[in-house]
Backbone bond lengths (Angstrom), bond angles and torsions (degrees), N, CA, C in turn:
res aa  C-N    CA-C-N  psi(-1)  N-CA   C-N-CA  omega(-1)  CA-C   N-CA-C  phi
1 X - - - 1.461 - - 1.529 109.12 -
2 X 1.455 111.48 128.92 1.566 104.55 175.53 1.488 121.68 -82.34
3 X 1.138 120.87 146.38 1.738 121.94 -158.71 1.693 92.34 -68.17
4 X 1.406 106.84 159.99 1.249 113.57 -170.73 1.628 106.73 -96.82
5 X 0.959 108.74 139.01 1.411 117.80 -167.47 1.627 109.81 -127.73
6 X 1.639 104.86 116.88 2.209 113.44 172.49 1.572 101.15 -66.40
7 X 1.165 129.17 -15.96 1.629 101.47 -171.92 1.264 121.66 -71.31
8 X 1.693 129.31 -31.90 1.416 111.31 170.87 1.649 114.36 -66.75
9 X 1.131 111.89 -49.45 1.653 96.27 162.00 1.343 131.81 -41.62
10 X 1.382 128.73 -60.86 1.158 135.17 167.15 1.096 119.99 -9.75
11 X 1.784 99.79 -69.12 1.304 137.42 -171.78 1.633 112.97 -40.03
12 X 1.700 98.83 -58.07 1.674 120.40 178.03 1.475 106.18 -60.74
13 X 1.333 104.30 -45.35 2.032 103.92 -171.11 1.578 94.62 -64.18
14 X 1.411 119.11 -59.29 1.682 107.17 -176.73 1.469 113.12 -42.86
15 X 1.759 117.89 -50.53 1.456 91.76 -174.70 1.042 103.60 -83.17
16 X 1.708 155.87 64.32 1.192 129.91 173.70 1.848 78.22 -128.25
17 X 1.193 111.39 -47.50 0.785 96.49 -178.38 1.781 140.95 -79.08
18 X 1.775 102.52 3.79 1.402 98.69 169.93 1.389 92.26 -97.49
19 X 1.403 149.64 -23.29 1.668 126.87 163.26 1.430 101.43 -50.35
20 X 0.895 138.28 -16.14 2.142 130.91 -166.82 1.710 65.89 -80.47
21 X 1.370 115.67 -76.19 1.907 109.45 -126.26 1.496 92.45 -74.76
22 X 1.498 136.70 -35.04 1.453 120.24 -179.77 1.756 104.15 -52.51
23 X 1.145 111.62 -48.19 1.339 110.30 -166.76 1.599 125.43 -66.67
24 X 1.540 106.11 -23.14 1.739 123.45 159.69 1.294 95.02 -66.86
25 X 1.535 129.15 -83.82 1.070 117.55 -162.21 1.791 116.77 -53.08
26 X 0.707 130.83 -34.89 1.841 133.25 157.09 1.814 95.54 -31.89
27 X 1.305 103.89 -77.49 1.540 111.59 -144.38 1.816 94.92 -56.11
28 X 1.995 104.00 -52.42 1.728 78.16 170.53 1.100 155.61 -38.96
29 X 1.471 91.79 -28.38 1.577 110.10 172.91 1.770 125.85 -86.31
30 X 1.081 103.21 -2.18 1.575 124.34 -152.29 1.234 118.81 42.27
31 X 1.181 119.16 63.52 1.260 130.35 -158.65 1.826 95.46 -104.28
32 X 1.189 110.85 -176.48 1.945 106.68 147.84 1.451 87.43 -164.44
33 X 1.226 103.62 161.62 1.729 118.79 165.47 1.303 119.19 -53.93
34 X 1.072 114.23 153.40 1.798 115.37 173.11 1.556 110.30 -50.20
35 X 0.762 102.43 -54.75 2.024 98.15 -161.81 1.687 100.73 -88.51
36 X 1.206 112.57 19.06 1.769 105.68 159.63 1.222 101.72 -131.06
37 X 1.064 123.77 87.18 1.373 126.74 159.70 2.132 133.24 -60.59
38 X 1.396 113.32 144.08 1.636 105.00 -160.89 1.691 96.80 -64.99
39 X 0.995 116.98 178.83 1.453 135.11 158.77 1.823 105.55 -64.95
40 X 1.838 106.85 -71.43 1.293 111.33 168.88 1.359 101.43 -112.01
41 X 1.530 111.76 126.12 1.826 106.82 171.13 1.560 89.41 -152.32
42 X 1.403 86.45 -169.32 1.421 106.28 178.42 2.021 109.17 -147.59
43 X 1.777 113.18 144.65 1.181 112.05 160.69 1.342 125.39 -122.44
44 X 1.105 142.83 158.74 1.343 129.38 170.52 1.220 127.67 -111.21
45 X 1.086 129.57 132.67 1.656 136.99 -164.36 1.426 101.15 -109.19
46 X 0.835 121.50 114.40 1.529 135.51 178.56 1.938 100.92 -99.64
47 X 1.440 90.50 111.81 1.431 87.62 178.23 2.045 121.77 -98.97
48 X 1.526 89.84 -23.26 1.721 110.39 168.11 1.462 120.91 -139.37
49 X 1.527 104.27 -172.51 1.298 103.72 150.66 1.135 111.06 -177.24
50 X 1.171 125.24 162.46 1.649 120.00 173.04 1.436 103.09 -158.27
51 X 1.723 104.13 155.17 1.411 121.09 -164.63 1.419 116.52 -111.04
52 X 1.411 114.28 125.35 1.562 139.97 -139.75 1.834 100.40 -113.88
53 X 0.962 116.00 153.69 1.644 126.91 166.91 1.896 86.07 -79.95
54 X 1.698 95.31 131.74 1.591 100.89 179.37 1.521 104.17 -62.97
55 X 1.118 128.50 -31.33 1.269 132.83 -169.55 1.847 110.40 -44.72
56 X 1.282 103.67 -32.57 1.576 110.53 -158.67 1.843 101.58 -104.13
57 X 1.541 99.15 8.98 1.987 89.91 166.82 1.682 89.18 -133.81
58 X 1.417 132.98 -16.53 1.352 125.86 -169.40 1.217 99.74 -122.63
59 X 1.670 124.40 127.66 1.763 117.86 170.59 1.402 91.72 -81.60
60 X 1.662 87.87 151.19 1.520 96.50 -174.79 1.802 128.06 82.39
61 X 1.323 107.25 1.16 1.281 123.25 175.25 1.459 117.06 -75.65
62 X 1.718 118.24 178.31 0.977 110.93 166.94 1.538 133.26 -86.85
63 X 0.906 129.86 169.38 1.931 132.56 -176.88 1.260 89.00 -102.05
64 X 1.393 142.10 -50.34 1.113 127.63 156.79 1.973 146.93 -33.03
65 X 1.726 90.72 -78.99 1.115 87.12 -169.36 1.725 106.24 -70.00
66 X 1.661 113.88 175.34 1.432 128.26 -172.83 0.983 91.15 -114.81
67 X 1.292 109.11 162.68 1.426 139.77 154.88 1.248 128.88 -172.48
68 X 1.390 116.21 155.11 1.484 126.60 -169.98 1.366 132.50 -39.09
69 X 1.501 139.73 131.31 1.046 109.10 167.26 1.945 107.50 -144.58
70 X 1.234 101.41 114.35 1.125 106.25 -177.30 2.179 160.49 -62.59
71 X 1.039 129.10 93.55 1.599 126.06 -173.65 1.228 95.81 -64.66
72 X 1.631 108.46 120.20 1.651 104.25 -176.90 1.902 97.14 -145.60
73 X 1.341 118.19 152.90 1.102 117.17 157.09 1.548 109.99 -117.53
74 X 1.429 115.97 -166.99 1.882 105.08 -152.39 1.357 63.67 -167.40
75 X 1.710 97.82 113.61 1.486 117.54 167.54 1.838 91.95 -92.12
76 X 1.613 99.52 139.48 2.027 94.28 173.15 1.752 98.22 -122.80
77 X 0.999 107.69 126.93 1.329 126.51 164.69 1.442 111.99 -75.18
78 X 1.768 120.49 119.71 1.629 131.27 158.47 1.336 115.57 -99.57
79 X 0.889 145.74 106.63 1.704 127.15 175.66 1.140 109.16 30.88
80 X 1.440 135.28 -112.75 1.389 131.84 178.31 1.591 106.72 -86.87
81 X 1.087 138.07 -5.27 1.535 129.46 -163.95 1.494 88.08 -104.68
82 X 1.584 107.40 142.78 1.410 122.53 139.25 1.457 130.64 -120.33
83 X 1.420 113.02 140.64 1.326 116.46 163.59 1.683 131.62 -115.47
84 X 1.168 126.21 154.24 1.524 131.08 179.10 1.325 106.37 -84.71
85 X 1.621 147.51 122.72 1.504 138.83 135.55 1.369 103.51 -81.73
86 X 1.504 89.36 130.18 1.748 99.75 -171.76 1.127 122.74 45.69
87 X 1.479 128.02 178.57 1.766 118.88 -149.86 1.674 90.62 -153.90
88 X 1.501 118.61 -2.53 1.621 107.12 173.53 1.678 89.68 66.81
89 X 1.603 98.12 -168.76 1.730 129.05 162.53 1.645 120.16 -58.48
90 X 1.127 121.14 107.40 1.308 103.42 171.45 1.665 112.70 -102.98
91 X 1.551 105.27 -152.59 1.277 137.12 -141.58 1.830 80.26 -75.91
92 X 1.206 135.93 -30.79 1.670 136.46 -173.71 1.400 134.21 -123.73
93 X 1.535 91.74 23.87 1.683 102.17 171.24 1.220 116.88 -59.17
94 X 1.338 141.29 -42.09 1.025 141.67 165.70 1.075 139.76 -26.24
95 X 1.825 106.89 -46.68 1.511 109.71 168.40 1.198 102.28 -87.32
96 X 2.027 116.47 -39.39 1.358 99.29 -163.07 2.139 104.18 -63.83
97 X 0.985 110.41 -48.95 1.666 98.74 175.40 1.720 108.35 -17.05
98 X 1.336 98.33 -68.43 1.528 106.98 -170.09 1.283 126.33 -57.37
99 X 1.356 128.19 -14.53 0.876 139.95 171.78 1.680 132.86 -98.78
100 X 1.787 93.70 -14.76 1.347 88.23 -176.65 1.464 100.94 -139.33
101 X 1.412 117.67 12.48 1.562 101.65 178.28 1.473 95.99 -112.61
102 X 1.823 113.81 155.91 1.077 107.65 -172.16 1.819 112.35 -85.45
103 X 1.456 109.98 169.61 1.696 89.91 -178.16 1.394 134.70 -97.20
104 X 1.729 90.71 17.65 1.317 93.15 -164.02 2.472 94.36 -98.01
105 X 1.689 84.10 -15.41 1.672 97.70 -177.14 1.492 98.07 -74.01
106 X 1.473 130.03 -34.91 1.255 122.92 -179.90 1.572 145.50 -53.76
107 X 1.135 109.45 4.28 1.421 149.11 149.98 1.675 111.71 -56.72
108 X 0.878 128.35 -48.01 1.415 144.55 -133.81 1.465 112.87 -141.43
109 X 1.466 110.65 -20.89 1.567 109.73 170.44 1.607 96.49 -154.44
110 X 1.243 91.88 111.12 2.015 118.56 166.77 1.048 99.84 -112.38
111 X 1.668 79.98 -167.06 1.307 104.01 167.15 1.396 121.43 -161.37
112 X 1.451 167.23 96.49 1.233 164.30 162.06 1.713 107.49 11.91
113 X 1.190 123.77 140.87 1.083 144.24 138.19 1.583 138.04 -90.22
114 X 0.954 147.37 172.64 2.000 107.35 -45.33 1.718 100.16 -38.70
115 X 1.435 90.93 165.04 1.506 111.14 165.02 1.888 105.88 -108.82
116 X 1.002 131.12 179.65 1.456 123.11 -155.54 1.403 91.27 -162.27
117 X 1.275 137.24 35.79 1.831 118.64 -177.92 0.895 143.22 -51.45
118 X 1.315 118.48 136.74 1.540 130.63 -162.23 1.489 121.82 -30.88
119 X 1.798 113.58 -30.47 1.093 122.98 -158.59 1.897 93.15 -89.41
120 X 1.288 125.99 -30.18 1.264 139.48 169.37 1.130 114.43 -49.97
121 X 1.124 121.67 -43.76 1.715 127.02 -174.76 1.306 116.22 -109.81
122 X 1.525 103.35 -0.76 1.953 102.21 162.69 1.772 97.76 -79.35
123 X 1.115 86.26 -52.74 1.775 99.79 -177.95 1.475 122.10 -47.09
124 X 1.496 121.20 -50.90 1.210 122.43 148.27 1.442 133.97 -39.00
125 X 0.830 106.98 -49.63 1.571 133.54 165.56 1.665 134.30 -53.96
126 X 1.785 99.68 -27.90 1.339 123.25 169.46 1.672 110.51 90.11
127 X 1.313 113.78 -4.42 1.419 116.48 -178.17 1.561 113.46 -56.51
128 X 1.729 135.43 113.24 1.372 130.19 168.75 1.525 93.84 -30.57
129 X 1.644 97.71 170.72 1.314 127.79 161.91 1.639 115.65 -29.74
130 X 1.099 112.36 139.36 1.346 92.48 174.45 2.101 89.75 -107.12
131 X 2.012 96.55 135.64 1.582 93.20 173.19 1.453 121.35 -102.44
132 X 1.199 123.05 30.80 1.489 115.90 168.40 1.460 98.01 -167.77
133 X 1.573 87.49 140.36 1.790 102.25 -169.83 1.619 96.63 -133.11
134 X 1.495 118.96 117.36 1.625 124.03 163.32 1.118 114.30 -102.65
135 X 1.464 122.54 116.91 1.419 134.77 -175.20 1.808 99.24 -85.49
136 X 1.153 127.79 147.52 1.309 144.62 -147.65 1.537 84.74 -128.57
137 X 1.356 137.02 20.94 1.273 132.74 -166.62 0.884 107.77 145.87
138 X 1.818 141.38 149.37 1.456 134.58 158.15 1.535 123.55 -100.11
139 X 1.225 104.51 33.69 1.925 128.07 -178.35 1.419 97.79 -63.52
140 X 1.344 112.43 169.62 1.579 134.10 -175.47 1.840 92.13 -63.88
141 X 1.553 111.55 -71.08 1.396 112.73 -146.05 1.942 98.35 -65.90
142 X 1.255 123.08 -25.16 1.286 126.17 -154.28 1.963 101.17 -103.68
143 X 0.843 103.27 -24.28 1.650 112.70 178.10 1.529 106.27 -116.23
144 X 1.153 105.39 25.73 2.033 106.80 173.53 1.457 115.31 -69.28
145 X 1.361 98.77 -55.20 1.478 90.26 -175.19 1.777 125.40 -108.81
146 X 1.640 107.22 29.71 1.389 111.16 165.52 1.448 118.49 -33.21
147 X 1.669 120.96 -73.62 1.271 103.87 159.59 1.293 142.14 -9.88
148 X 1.640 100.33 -60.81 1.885 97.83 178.08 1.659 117.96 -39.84
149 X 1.628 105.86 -17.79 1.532 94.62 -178.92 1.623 114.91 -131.48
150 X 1.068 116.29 101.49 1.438 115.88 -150.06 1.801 90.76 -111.09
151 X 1.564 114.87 -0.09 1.635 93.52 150.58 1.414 131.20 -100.13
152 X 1.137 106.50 26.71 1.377 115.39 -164.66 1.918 95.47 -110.80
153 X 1.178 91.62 171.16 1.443 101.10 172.88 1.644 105.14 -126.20
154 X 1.431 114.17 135.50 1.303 123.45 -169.00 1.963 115.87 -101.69
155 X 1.225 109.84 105.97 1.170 107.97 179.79 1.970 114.98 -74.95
156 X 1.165 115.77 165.45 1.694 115.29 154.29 1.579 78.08 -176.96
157 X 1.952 90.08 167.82 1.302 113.27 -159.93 1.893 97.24 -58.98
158 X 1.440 131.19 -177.74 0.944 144.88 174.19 1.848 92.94 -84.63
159 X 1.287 136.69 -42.97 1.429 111.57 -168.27 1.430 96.71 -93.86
160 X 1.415 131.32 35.56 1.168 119.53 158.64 1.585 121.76 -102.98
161 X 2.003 98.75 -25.33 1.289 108.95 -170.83 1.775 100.77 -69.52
162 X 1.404 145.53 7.79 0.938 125.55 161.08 2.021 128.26 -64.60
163 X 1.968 90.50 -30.56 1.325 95.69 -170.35 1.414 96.72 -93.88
164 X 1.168 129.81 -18.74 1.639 126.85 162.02 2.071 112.82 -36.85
165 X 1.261 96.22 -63.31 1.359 118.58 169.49 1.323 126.22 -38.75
166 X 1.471 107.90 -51.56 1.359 121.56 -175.93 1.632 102.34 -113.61
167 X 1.562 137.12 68.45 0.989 127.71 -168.29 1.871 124.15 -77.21
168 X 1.218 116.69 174.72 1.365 105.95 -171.68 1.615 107.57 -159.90
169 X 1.286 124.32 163.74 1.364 112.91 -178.04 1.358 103.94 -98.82
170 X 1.671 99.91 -158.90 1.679 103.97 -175.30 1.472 109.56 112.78
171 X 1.313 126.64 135.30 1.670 105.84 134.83 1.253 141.08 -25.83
172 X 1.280 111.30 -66.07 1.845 98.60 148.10 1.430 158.53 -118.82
173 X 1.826 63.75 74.13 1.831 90.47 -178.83 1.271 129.97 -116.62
174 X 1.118 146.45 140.32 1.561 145.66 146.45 1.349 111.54 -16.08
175 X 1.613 141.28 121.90 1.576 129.91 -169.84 1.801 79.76 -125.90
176 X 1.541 98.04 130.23 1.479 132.50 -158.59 2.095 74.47 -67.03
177 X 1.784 102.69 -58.29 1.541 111.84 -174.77 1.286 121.63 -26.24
178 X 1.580 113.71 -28.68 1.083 119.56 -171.88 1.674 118.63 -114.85
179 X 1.385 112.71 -21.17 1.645 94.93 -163.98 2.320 97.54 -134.69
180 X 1.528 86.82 28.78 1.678 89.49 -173.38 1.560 105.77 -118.98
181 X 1.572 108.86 16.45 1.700 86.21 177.05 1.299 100.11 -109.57
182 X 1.511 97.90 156.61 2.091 109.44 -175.84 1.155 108.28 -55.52
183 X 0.971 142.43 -11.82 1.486 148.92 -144.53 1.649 94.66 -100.45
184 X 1.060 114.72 -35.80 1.938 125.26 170.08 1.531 95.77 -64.75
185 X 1.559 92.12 133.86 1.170 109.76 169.41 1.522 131.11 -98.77
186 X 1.568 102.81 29.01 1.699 94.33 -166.72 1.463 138.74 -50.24
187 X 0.853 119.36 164.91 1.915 122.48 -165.80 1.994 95.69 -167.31
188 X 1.144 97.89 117.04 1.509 116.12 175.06 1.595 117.21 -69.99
189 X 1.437 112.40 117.09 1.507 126.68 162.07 1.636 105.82 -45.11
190 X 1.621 123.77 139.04 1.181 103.58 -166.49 1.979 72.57 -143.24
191 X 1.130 107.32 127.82 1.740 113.29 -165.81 1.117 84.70 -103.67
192 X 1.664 98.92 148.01 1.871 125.72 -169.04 1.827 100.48 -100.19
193 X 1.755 124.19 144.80 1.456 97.39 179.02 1.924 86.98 -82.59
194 X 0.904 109.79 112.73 1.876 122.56 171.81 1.831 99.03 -137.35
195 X 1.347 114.33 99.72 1.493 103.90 179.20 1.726 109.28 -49.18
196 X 1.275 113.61 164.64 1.772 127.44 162.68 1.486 101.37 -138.64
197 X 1.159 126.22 135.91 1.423 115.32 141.37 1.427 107.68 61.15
198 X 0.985 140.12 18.84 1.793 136.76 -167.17 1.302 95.27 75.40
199 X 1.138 132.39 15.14 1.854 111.10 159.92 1.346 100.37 -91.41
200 X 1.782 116.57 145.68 0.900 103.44 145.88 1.855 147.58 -117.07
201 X 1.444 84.34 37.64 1.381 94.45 167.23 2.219 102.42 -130.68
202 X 1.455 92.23 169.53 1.832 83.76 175.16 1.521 98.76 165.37
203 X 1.190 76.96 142.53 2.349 93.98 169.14 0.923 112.93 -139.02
204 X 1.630 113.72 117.05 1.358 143.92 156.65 1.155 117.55 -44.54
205 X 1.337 126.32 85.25 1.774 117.70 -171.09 1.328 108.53 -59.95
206 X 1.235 147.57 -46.20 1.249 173.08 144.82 1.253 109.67 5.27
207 X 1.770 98.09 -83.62 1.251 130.99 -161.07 1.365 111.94 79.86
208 X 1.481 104.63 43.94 1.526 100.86 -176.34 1.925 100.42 -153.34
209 X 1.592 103.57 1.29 1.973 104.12 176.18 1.219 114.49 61.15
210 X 2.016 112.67 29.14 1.410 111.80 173.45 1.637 86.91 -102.76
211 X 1.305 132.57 -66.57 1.839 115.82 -178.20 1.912 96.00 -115.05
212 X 1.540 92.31 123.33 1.335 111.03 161.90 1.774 118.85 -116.91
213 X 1.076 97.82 132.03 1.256 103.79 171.87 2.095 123.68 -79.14
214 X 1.075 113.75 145.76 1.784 103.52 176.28 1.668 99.96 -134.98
215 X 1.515 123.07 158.57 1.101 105.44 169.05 1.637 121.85 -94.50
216 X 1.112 125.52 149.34 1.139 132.70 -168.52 1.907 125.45 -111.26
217 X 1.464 104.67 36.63 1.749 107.23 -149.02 1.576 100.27 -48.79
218 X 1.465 105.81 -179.08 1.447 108.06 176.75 1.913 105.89 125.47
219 X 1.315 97.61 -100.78 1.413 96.68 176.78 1.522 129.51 -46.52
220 X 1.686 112.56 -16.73 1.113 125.10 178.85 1.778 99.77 -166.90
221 X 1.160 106.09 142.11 1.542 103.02 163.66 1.166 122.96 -21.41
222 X 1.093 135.30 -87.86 1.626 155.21 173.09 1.306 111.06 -77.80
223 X 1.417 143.01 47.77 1.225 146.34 142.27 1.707 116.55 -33.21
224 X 0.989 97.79 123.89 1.486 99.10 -179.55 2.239 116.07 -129.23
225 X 1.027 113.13 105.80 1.199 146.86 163.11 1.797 116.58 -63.16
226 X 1.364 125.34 100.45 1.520 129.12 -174.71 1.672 98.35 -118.73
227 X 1.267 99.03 129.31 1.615 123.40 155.80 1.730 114.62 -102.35
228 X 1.696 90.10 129.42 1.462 110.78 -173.70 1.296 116.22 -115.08
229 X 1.451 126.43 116.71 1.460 116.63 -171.13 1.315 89.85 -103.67
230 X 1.481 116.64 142.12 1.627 118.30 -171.09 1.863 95.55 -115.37
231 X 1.409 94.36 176.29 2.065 95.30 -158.95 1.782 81.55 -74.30
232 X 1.094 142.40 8.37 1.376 123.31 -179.66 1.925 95.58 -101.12
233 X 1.257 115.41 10.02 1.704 100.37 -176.45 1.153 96.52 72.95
234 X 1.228 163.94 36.51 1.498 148.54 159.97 1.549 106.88 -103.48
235 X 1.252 136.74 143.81 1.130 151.04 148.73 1.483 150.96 -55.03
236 X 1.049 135.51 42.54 1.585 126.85 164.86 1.348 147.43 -25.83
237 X 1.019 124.66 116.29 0.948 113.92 -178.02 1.763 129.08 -130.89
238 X 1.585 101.81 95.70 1.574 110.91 -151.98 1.478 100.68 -83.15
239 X 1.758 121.27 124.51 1.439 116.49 -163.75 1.624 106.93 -122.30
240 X 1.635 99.19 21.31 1.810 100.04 171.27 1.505 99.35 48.00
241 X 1.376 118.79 -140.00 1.791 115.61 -159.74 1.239 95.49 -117.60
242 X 1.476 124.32 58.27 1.810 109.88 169.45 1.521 89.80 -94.05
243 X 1.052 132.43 -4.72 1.618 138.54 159.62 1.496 111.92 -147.87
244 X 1.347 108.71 153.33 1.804 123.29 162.81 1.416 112.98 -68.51
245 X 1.222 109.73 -28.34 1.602 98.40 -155.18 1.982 96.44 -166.24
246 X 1.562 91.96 155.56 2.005 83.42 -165.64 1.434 103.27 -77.71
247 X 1.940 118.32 -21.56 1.213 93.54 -172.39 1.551 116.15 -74.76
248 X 1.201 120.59 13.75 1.436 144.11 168.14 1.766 113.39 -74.61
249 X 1.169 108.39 -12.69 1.368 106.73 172.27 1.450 99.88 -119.08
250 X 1.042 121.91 -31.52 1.589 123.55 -176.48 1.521 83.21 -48.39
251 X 1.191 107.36 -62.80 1.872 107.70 -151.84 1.609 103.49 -61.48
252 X 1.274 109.09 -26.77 1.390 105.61 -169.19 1.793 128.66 109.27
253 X 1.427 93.73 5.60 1.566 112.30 -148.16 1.642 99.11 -118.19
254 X 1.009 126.36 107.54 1.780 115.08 166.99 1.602 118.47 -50.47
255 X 1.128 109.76 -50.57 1.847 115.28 -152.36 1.335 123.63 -166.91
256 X 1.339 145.12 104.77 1.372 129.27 -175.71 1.503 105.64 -46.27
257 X 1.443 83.64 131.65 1.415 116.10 178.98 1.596 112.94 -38.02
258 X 1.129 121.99 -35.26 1.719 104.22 177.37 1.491 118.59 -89.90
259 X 1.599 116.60 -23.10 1.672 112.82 147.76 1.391 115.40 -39.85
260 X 1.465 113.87 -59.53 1.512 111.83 173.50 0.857 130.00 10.68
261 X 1.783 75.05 -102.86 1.574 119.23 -177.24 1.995 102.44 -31.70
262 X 1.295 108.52 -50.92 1.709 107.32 -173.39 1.342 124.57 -64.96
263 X 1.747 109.14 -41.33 1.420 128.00 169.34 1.068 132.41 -64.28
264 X 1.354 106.57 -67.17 1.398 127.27 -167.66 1.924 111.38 -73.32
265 X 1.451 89.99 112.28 1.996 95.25 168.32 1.302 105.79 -54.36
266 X 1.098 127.85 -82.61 1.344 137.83 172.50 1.535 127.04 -77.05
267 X 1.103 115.76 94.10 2.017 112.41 -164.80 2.155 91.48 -70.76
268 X 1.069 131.20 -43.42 1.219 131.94 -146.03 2.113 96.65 -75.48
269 X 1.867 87.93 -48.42 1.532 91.38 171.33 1.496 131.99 -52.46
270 X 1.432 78.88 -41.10 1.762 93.17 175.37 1.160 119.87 -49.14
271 X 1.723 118.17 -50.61 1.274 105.54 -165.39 1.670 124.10 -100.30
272 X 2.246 97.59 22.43 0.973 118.81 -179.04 1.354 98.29 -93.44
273 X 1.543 138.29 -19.94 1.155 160.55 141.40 1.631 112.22 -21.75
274 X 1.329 97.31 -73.80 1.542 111.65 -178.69 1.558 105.14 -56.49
275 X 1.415 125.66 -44.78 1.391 120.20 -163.73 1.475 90.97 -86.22
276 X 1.491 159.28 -6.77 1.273 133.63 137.88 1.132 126.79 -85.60
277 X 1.381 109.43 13.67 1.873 112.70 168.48 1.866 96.24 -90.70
278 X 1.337 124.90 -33.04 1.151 125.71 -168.60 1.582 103.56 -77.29
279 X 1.626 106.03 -50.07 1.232 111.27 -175.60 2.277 131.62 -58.77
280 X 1.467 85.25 -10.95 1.511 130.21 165.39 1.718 107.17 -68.55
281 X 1.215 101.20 -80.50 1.664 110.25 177.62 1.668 120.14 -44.08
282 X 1.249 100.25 -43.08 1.360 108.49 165.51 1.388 127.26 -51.40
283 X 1.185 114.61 -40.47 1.760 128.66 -132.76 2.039 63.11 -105.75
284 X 1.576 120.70 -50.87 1.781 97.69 -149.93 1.792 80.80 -139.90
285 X 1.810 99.71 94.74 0.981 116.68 -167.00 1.801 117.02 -65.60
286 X 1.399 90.28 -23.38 1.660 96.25 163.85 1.288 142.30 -96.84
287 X 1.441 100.73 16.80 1.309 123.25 161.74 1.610 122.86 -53.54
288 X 1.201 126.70 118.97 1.679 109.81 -166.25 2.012 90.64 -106.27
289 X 1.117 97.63 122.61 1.764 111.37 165.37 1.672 102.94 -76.53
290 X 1.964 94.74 131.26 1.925 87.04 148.31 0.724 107.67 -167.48
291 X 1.727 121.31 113.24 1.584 155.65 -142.04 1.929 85.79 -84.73
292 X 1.169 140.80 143.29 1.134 172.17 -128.57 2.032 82.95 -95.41
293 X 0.919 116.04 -77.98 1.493 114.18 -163.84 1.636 115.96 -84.68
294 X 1.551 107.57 3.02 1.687 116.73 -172.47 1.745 106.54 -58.77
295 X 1.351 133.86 85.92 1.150 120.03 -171.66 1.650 121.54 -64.33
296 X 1.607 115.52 -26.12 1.453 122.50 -169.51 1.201 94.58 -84.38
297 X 1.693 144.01 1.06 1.583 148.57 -175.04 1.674 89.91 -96.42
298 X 1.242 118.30 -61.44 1.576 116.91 -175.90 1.175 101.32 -63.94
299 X 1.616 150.09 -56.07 0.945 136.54 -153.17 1.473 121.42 -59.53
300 X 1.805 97.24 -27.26 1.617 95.60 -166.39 1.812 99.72 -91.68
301 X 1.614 108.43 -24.34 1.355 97.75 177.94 1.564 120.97 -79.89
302 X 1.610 118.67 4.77 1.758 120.12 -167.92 1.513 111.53 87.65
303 X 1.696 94.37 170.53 1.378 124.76 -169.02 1.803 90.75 -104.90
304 X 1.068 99.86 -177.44 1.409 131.19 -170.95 2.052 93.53 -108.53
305 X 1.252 116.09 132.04 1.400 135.96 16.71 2.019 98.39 -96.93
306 X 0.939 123.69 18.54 1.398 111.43 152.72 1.303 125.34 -50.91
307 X 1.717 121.15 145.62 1.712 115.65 174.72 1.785 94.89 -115.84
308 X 1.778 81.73 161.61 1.747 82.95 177.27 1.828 87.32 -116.48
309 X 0.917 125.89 150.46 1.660 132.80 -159.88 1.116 103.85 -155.19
């Protein structure tokens, strides 16, 4: 008889029990492992970032201290369908930067190096094509890397496709570099009057009140604002740049005033924007906000290929 030996047991109880604690610590976080993906979730691909005087995403901040501020796209998981909101930096910022931002704005709006685009790390990753991309805005950092996906078809609201058309540089501008070759497939969001949430317009891409879109004017004509219900019942609520950052809506405030002035189409709309993004938070207190560049919002929810569910 061979002597009896605890190490293959052992062995099994240790790993049984670090699958228990990865998987608690996941779920606190609403996290899930790579190879189980949600039914409805969402990940975020962080393609840059660069670090800002707080003053210029929080009123009332410091001139001093820095902090993060993030180029991200938000892969959304449907059952079998996926879609991209916004596309971060892609594969041709480089020239397009050079070509369409002015140099006296380049001071004031970078971006970190390397850049990492979304389309790089689907690809890495093994994910098909992704076929539909909704830009949350047609700005430099959020419409960068449309190109990277030229089988997809690219949605934005209908009052945005005017400045698509007629593009322009700037920080807050339309870059021709980015949203003028035939090869884009755009097709205009056309919002239903169906209230959501105190909107009163909205389209259910679905048709099922897991991601709805609302419009959000102000920062740009056709601002567009998506709510994500994830398979845990929790709420999202992705608000593109009607703010930098949430304590920017807490306060009530979109943007120091001389970002504004550069960004914002409409400064007055905008911050009619913010007071129904706030007036939202209020009404469904467990609603979680996360403004497009909020880096301490991504950090606590994860990177990509993590899901939040």
């Amino acid at each position: 008889m061979k002597p009896f030996s605890i190490a293959k047991p052992l062995a099994i109880a240790t790993w049984v029990a670090a699958q228990l604690f990865t998987g608690f610590v996941l779920a606190q976080n609403g996290l899930t492992a790579t190879d189980s993906r949600p039914r409805v979730g969402f990940s975020i691909l962080k393609t840059s970032k660069v670090s800002v005087a707080e003053r210029l995403l929080v009123p009332g901040g410091s001139y001093v201290q820095k902090i993060d501020t993030n180029f991200s796209a938000f892969l959304i998981k449907h059952n079998q369908d996926y879609l991209l909101f916004d596309t971060g930096l892609g594969t041709q910022i480089d020239a397009q930067y050079e070509q369409d931002m002015p140099y006296w704005q380049r001071p004031f709006f970078k971006f970190d190096k390397p850049v990492v685009p979304a389309r790089k790390q689907l690809d890495d990753a093994g994910y098909a094509p992704i076929q539909t991309v909704i830009v949350s805005h047609s700005h430099w950092d959020h419409a960068g890397g449309v190109l990277d996906f030229p089988e997809a078809t690219t949605f934005a609201a209908q009052e945005e496709m005017a400045t698509i058309v007629q593009p322009h540089p700037g920080a807050g501008g339309t870059w021709a570099s980015q949203v003028s070759q035939a090869s884009i497939r755009w097709k205009p969001i056309v919002f239903l009057p169906v209230a959501y949430k105190g909107y009163a317009r909205s389209l259910d891409w679905f048709n099922d009140g897991s991601v709805v879109l609302v419009p959000m004017p102000g920062h740009t004509a056709g601002s567009v604002g998506m709510f994500v219900t994830v398979d845990s019942g929790k709420t999202y609520f992705f608000i593109g740049d009607v703010a930098w950052k949430t304590a920017a809506v807490d306060a009530g405030a979109a943007k120091f005033w001389a970002a504004s002035v550069i960004v914002d189409r409409d400064r007055e709309q905008t911050q009619r924007s913010v007071e129904q993004v706030r007036a939202v938070t209020q009404k469904y207190p467990d609603l979680v906000v996360a403004p497009a560049h909020d880096a301490a919002v991504q950090d606590a929810l994860g990177y990509f290929p993590n899901w939040v569910r």
